[in-house]
C-alpha positions in Angstrom: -17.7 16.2 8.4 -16.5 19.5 7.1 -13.8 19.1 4.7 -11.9 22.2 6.3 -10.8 19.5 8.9 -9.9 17.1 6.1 -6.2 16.9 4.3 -4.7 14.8 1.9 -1.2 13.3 1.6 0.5 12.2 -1.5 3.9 10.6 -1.2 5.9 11.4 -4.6 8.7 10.4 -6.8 9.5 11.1 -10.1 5.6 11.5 -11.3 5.5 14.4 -13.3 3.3 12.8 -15.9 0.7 12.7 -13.6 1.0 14.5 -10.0 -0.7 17.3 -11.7 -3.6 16.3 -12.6 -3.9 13.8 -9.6 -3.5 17.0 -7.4 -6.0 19.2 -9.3 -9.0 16.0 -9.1 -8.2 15.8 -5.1 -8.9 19.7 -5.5 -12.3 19.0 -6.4 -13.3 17.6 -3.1 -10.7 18.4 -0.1 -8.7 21.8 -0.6 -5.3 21.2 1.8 -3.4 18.7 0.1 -0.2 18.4 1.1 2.2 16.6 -2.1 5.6 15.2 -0.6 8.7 15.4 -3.3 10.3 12.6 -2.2 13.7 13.3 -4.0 12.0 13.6 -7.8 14.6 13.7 -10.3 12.5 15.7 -12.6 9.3 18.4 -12.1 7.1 16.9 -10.1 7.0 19.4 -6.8 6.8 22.6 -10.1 4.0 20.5 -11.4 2.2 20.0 -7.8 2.5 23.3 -6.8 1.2 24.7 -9.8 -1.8 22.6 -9.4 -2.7 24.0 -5.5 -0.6 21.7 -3.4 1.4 22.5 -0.7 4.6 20.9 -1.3 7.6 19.9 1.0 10.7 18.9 -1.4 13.2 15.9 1.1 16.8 16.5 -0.1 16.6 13.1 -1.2 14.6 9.7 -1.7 13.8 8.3 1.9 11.1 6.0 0.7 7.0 6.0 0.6 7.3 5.4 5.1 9.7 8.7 5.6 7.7 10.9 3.0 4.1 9.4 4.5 5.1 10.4 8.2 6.5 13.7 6.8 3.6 15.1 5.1 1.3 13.3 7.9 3.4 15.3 10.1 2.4 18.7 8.6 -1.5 18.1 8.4 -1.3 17.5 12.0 0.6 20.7 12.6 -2.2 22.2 10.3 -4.6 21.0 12.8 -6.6 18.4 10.9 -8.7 15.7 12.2 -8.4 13.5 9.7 -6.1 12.5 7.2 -6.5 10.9 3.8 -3.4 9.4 2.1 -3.3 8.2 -2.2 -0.3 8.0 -4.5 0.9 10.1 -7.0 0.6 7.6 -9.7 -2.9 8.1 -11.0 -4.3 4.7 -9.9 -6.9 5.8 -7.3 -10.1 7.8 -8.5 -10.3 10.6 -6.3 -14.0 10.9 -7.2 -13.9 7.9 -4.5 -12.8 10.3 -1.5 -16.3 11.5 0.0 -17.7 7.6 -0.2 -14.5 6.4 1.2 -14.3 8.9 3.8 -18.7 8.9 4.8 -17.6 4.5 5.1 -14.5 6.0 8.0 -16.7 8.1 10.1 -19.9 5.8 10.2 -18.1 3.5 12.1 -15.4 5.8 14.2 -12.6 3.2 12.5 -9.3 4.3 13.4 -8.0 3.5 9.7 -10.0 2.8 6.7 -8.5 1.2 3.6 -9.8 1.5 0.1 -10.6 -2.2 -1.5 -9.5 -2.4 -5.5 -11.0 -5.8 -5.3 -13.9 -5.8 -4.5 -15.5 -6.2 -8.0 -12.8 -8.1 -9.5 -12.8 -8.4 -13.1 -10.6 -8.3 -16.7 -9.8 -4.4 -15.5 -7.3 -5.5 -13.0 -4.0 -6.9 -13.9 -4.0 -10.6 -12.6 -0.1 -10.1 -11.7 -1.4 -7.0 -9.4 -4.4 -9.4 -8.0 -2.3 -12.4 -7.1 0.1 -10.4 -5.2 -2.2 -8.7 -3.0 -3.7 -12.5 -2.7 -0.3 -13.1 -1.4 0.0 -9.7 0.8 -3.1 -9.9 2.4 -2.8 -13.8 3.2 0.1 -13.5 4.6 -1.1 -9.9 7.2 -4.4 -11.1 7.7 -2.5 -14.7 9.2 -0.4 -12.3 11.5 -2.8 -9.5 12.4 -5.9 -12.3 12.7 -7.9 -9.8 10.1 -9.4 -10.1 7.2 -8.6 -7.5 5.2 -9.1 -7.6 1.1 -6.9 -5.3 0.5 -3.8 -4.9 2.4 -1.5 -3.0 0.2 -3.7 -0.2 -1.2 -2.6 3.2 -0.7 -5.7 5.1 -0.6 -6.4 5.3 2.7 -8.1 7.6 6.0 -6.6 7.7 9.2 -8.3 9.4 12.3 -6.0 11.9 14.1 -5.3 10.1 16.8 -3.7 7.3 14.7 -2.0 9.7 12.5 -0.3 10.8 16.0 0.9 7.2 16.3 2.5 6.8 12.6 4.3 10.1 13.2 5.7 9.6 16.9 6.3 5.9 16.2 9.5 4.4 14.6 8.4 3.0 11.3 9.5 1.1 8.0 11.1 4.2 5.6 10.1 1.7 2.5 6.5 0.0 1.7 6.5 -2.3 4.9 5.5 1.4 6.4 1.8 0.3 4.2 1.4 -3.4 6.0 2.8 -1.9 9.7 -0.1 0.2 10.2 -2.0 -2.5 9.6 -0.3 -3.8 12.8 -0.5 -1.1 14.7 -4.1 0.3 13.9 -5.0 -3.7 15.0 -4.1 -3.0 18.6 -6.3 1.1 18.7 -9.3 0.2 17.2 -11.1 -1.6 14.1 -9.9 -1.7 10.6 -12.3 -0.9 8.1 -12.5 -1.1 4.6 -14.9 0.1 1.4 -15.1 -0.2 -2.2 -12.3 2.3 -4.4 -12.2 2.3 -8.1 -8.6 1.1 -9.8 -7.1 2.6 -13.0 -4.0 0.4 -14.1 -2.4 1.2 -17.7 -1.5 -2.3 -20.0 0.9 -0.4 -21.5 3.4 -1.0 -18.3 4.4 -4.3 -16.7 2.6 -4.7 -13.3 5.3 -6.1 -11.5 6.2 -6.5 -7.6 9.9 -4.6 -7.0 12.0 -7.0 -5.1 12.5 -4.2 -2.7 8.6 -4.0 -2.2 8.4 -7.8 -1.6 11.2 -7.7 0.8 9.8 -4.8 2.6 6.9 -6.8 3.4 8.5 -10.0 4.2 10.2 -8.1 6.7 7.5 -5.8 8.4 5.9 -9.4 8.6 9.0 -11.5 10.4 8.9 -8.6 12.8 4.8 -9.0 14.6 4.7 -12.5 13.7 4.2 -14.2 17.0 4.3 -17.7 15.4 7.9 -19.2 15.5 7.4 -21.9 12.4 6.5 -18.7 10.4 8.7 -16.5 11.1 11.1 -19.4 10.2 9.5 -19.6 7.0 9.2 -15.9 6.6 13.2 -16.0 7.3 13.9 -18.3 4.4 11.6 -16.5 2.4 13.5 -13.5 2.8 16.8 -15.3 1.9 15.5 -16.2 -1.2 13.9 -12.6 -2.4 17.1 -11.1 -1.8 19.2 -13.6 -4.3 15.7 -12.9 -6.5 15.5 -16.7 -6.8 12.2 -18.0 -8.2 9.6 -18.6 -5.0 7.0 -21.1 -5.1 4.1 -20.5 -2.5 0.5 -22.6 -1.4 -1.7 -20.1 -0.6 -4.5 -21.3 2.0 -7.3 -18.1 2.6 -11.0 -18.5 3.4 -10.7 -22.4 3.6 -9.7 -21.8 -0.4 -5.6 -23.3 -1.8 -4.3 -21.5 -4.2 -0.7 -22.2 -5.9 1.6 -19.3 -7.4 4.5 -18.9 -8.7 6.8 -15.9 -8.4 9.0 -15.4 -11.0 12.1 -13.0 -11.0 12.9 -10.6 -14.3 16.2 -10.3 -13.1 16.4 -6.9 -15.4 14.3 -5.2 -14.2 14.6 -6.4 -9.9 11.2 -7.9 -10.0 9.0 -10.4 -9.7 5.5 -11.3 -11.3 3.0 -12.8 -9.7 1.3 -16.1 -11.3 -1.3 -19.0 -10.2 -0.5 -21.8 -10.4 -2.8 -24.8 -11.9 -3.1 -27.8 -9.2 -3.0 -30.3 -11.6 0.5 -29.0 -12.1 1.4 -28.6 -8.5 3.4 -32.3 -8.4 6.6 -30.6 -10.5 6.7 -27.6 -8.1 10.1 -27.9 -5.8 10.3 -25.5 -2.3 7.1 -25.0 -1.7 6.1 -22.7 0.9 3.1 -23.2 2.8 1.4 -19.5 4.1 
């Protein structure tokens, strides 16, 4: 495909350390990208459109849903066929777009994710693995997928799904990442390919309470199944308190046990497995 039908959105808040330099590495291989300042409190729209992106400031922070439909919303004005979203962070390799996108189009999929798992290894925080091992139980039980990778950003979207995310109502927050998921599921097929990761140690991988809840609540609302969405319900009640949450993990005929722990500073939790031989002192277990 010709790139000149290709743009790239990048949702942004407060990342002037590195919008940059993520703007001028997408410049190598797709020239409209479209950076949305989602109420930054410091220099990151100066920094991204210094770099070559076209950048619409919000008057304020709507959340990753709002400024991902907004900036969607202005590569469909500019025509484009398809879409390519990745966050402002640093995390995604765009050296990975023109695989990433060649895996979209050889299989017309109405949305392709990127898959950070795929190889995984001592490069990827184990807090970041076991809560996509969570995220992706829990939508792949719902949406009757199997998706590795539900929560990546880095992501292509054909235009006629892109017209859907936009004209839809959607979560503001990151239950706007798993609700495509939903709605892509009833279009066409999902598909997925190997992305590269790039995490710094230097920073606690932790899940926002916000980000858990988000997704809690995306998933209450498809869930067809009445005992989970009771479960889902209580779950919910729990994440909002930030109480510790205990949770047996059944995916590919495989348990796993973890344990998410609040850090009540910082509105949090960290992800952690669980040994079974230490599964009889776990109270409140929930069953996904």
């Amino acid at each position: 495909m010709n790139t000149s039908q290709v743009a790239v959105v990048i949702p942004c808040y407060n990342s002037t350390t590195t919008i940059g330099n993520v703007v001028a590495d997408v410049k190598k291989y797709i020239s409209d990208i479209i950076v949305v300042n989602d109420g930054s409190q410091d220099q990151s729209a100066e920094y991204a459109s210094k770099s070559g992106a076209i950048v619409l400031s919000l008057d304020k922070n709507k959340g990753v849903g709002k400024a991902t439909q907004a900036g969607i919303q202005i590569a469909l004005e500019m025509k484009k066929e398809i879409i390519i979203t990745l966050d402002a962070d640093a995390a995604h390799n765009p050296a990975n777009i023109s695989d990433l996108l060649k895996h979209h189009l050889s299989s017309d999929y109405v949305l392709t994710i990127g898959n950070r798992w795929h190889n995984y290894n001592v490069h990827i925080s184990s807090q970041k693995w076991w809560a996509n091992q969570f995220a992706s139980t829990l939508i792949n039980r719902i949406s009757s997928t199997r998706i590795p990778d539900v929560a990546c950003g880095f992501r292509v979207f054909n235009r006629e799904f892109a017209e859907h995310l936009v004209n839809s109502s959607m979560a503001d927050g990151f239950g706007f990442i798993y609700q495509q998921i939903f709605i892509a599921n009833k279009l066409g097929q999902i598909g997925f390919a190997p992305i590269d990761v790039r995490y710094d140690a230097n920073f606690l991988l932790a899940t926002k309470q916000h980000e858990l809840i988000h997704l809690l609540e995306i998933s209450q609302k498809y869930c067809s199944d009445t005992d989970l969405q009771g479960v889902i319900k209580k779950i919910v009640k729990e994440a909002t308190l930030l109480k510790k949450l205990n949770f047996k993990l059944r995916n590919k005929n495989c348990i796993n046990y973890i344990v998410l722990h609040p850090l009540i500073n910082q509105q949090s939790y960290l992800f952690q497995w669980q040994h079974p031989d230490f599964v009889t002192k776990i109270a409140n277990l929930y069953e996904i």
